[in-house]
C-alpha positions in Angstrom: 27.6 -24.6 -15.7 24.1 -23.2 -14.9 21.2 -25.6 -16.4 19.4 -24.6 -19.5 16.2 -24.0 -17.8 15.5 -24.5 -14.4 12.2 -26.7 -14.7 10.0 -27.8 -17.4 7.0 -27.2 -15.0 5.8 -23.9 -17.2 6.4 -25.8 -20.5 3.1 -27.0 -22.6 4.3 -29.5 -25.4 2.2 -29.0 -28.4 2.7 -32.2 -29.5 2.3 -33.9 -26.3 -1.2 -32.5 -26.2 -4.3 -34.4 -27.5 -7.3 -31.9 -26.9 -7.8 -28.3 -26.3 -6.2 -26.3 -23.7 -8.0 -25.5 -20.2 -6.6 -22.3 -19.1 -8.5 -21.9 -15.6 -6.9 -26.1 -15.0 -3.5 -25.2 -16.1 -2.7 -22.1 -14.2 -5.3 -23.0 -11.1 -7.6 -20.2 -11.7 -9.5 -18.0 -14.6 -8.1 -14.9 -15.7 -7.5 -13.0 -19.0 -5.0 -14.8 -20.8 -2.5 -13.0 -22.9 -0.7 -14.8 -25.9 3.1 -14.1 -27.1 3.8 -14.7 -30.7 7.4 -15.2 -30.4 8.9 -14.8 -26.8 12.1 -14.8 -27.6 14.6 -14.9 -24.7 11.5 -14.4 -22.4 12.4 -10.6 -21.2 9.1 -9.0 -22.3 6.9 -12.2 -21.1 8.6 -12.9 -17.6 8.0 -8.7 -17.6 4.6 -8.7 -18.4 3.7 -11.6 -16.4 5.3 -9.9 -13.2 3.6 -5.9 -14.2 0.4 -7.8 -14.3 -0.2 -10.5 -11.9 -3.8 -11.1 -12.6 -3.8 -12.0 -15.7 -1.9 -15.4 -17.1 0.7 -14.9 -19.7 1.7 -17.4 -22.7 4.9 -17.5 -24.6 3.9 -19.1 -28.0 8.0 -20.2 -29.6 8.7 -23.2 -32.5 11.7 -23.7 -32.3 13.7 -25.5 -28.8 17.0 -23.9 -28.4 14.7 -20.5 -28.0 12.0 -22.2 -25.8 15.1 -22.5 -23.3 15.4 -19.2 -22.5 12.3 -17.9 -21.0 11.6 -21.3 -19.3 14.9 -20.1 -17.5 13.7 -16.8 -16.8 10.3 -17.2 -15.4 12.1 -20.1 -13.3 14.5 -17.6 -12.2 11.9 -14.8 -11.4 9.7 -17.4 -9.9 6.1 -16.2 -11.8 3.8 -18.4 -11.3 1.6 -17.1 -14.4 3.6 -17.7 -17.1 3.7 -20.6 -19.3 5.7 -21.3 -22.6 3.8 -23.7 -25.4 6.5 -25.2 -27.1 5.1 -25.5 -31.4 4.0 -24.1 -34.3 1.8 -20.7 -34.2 -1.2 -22.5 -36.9 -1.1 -25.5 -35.0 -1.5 -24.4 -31.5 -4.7 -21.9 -32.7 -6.4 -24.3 -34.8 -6.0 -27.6 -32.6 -5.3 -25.9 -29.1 -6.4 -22.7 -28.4 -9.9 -22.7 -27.7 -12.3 -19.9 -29.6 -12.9 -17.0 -27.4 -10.7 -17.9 -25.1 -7.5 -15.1 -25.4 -7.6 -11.4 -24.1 -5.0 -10.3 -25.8 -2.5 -11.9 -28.6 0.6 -9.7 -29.8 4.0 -10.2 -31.3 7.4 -7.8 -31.0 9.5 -7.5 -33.9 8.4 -10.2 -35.9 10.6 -11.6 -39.1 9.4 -9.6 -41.8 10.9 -12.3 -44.4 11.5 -9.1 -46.7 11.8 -11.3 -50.0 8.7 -12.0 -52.4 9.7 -15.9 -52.4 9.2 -15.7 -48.5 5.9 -13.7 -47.9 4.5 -17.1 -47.8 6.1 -17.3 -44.1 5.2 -14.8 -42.5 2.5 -14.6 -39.6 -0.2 -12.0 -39.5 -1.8 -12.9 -43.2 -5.4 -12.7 -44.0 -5.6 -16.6 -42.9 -4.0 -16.1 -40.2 -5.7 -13.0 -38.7 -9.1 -14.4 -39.3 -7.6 -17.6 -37.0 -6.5 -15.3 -34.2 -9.8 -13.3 -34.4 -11.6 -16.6 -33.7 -9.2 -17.2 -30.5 -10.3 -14.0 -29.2 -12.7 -13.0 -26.8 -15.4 -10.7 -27.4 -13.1 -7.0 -27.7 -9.9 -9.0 -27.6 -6.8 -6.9 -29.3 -3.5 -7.9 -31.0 -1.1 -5.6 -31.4 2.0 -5.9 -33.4 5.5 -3.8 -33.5 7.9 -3.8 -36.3 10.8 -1.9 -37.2 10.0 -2.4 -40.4 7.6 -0.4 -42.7 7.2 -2.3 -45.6 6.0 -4.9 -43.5 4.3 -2.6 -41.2 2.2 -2.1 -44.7 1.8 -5.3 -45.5 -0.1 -6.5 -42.3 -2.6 -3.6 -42.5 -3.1 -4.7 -46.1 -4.2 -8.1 -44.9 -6.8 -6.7 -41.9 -10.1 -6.4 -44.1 -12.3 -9.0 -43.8 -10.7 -10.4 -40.6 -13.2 -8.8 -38.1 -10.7 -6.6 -37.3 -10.6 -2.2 -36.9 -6.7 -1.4 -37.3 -5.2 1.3 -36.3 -1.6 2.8 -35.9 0.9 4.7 -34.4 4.6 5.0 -33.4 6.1 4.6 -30.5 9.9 4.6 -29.0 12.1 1.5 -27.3 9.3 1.0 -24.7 9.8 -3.1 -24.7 12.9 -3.8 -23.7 13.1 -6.9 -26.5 17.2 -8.2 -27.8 15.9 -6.8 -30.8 14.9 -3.3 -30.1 17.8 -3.2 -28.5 19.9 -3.7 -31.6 18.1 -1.4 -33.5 17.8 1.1 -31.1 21.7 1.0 -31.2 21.7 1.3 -34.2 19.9 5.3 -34.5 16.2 3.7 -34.9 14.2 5.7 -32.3 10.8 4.8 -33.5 9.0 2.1 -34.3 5.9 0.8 -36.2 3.0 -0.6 -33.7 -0.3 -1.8 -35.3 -2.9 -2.4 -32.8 -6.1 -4.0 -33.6 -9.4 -4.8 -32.1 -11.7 -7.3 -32.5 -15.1 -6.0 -33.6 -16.9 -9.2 -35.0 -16.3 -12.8 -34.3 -14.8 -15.1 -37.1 -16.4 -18.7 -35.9 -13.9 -21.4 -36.7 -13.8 -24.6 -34.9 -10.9 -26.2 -33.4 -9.7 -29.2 -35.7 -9.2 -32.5 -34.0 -6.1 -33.1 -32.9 -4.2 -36.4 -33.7 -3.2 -38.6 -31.0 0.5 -39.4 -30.3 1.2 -42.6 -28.6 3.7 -42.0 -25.9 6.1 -45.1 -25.0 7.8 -45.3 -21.3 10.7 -47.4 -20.2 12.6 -47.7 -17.2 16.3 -47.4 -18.7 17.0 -46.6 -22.8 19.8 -48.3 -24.8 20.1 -47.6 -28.5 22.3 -50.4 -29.1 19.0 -52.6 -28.6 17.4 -50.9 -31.6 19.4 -52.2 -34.2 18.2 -54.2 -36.8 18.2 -57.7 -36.7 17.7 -58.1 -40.0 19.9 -56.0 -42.6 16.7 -56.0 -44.8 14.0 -54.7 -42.5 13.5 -51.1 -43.4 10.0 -50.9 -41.7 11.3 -49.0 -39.0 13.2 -45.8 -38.4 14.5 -44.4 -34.9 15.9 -40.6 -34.8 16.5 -38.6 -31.3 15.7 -35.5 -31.6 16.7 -33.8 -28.4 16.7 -34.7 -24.7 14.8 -33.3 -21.7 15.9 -33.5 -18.2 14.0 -31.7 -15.6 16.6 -31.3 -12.5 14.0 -30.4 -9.9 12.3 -33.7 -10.2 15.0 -35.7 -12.0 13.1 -36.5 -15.0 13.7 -37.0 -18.7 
């Protein structure tokens, strides 16, 4: 059975990191760097990163089971400048992304969360934009596609007053994403792409990030953790996952 992901080399931990990140240290040189709301399986980043070699390319995914895949792919394709940050979209721009530093930020097909009760959770609010706009470099751009117009409508509702100019068109399948794919199949040739360009800079600060304390052992065994007295309930203990890097056998 193939491994998950063939090294954790590209992968930046969001919560294994205590300051803000150094593009030109992590990928060895300084070039535009372009930011991935949601990569997905990887498809469109490992592409990207590939069609445009001189620029560095960031996949930007919470949640683990999808950081998986396009750690696998840009091991497989071998692209040296690509990198996945594992954790939460507000977190990483207001405690690691440093201001002015991103080219480019965009997002394909995010979820539009069509209920009232869950506009709350959707990305590309007022709060939001006005964060990303302070990421960006001077004439940085976002742009954003969505097969959805009621969303579509609700993102340019949020643009004024973010230092954004908004503009839009649409366009066909031109991603190549599991998603346009599935609509695509489904008879939806066109889709809604919002692109917009930063023409004043929002100045806010990166908030200080807490430090983790990071513990490392030689050899783990749970059945040393438990408690020697039935009472104590000052401490708690819960795995949440396990990572193995094969190529230099290391969890």
């Amino acid at each position: 059975m193939p491994h998950a992901y063939v090294s954790l080399a590209p992968l930046l931990p969001a919560l294994g990191l205590t300051g803000p990140l150094d593009w030109a240290a992590e990928f060895g040189r300084a070039a535009p760097v372009d930011l991935e709301i949601g990569s997905g399986n990887g498809e469109y980043l490992v592409q990207r990163a590939r069609a445009a070699p001189e620029r560095n390319v960031v996949g930007l995914e919470l949640l683990w089971g999808r950081v998986k895949k396009p750690l696998r792919k840009i091991g497989l394709a071998g692209v040296p400048n690509a990198r996945v940050l594992y954790g939460d979209a507000h977190l990483a721009l207001d405690r690691l992304i440093p201001p002015a530093s991103l080219a480019c930020a965009y997002a394909l097909f995010p979820c539009p969360w069509p209920s009232s009760e869950t506009d709350r959770r959707r990305l590309f609010g007022h709060a939001f934009l006005r964060l990303l706009n302070s990421r960006l470099a001077p004439d940085g751009t976002v742009f954003v596609v969505t097969d959805d117009r009621p969303y579509h409508d609700w993102v340019l509702a949020q643009v004024p007053g973010t230092g954004f100019r908004a503009t839009t068109r649409l366009v066909g399948p031109d991603h190549a994403t599991k998603f346009e794919r599935k609509w695509h199949a489904g008879g939806q040739t066109a889709f809604h792409r919002i692109d917009l360009v930063k023409r004043e800079h929002l100045a806010l600060p990166l908030k200080e990030a807490t430090p983790m304390r990071t513990h490392l052992v030689a050899r783990f065994d749970p059945a040393r953790l438990a408690m020697r007295d039935a009472h104590a309930d000052d401490v708690r203990v819960r795995m949440k996952g396990f990572l193995f890097d094969p190529l230099q056998a290391v969890g």
